[in-house]
C-alpha positions in Angstrom: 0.0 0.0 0.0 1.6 3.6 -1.0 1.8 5.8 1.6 -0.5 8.7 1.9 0.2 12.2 0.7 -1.3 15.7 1.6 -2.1 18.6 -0.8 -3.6 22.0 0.6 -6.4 22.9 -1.7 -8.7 26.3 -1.8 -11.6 27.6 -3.4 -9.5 31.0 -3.7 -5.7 31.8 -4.5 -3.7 30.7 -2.0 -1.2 33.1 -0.7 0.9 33.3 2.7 2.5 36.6 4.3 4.8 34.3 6.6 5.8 31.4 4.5 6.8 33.3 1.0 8.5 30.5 -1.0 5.7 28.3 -0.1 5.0 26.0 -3.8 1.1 25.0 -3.3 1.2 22.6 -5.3 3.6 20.7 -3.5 2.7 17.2 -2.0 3.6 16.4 1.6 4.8 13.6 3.2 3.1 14.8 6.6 -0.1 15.4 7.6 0.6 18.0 10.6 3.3 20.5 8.3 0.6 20.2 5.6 -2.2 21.5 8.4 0.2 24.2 9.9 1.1 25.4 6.1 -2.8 25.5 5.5 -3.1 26.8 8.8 -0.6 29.8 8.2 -2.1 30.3 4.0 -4.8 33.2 3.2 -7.4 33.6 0.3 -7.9 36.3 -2.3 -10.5 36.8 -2.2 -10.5 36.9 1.0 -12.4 34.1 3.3 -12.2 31.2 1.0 -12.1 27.9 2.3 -8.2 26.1 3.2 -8.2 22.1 3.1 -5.9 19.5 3.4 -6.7 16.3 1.6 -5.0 12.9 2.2 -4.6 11.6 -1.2 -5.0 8.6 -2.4 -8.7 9.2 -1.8 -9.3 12.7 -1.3 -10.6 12.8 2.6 -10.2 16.2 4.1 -8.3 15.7 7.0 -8.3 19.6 8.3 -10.7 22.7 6.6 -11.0 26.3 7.5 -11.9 29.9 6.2 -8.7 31.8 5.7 -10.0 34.6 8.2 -10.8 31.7 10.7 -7.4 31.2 11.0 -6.3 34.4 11.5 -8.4 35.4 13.7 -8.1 33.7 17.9 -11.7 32.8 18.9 -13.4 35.0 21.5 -12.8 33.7 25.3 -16.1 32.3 26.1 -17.0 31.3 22.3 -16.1 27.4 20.4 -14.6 28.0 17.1 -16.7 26.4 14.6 -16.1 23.2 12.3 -17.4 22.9 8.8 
C-alpha cells in the first residue's frame, strides 16, 4: 500500500504573508506540516475555504476559512467546524 500524501487545496488563490517561497502545489509527506502550512495560508478573495486532503482518496483531514485562522476565537466562544 503507497503511503499517503497531503495537498492544501482552496476555493481561492492561496497566498501566505509568513511562508513566502511556499509551492502550493507541492505534495507532503506529513499530515501535521501540511495542516500548519494550511493553517498559516490566506485567500484572495478573502475568506475562501483552506483544506488538506489525504490523497489517495481525497478525505479532508483539516478545513477552515482563511480569516478563521487568522483570527483567535473570543474567550467564552467554540470556534466552529465545517
Amino acid at each position: 500500500m503507497a503511503a499517503s500524501r497531503y495537498r492544501i487545496e482552496s476555493s481561492g488563490t492561496l497566498t501566505s504573508d509568513l511562508l513566502r517561497s511556499i509551492n502550493f502545489d507541492h505534495l507532503y509527506g506529513n499530515s501535521s506540516l501540511a495542516v500548519a502550512v494550511a493553517a498559516k495560508s490566506v485567500t484572495h478573495p478573502p475568506q475562501k475555504e483552506v483544506r488538506v486532503v489525504r490523497l489517495p482518496g481525497g478525505e479532508v483531514i483539516f478545513r477552515t476559512r482563511s480569516a478563521d485562522a487568522a483570527s483567535p476565537t473570543p474567550p467564552g466562544h467554540h470556534a466552529s467546524q465545517s
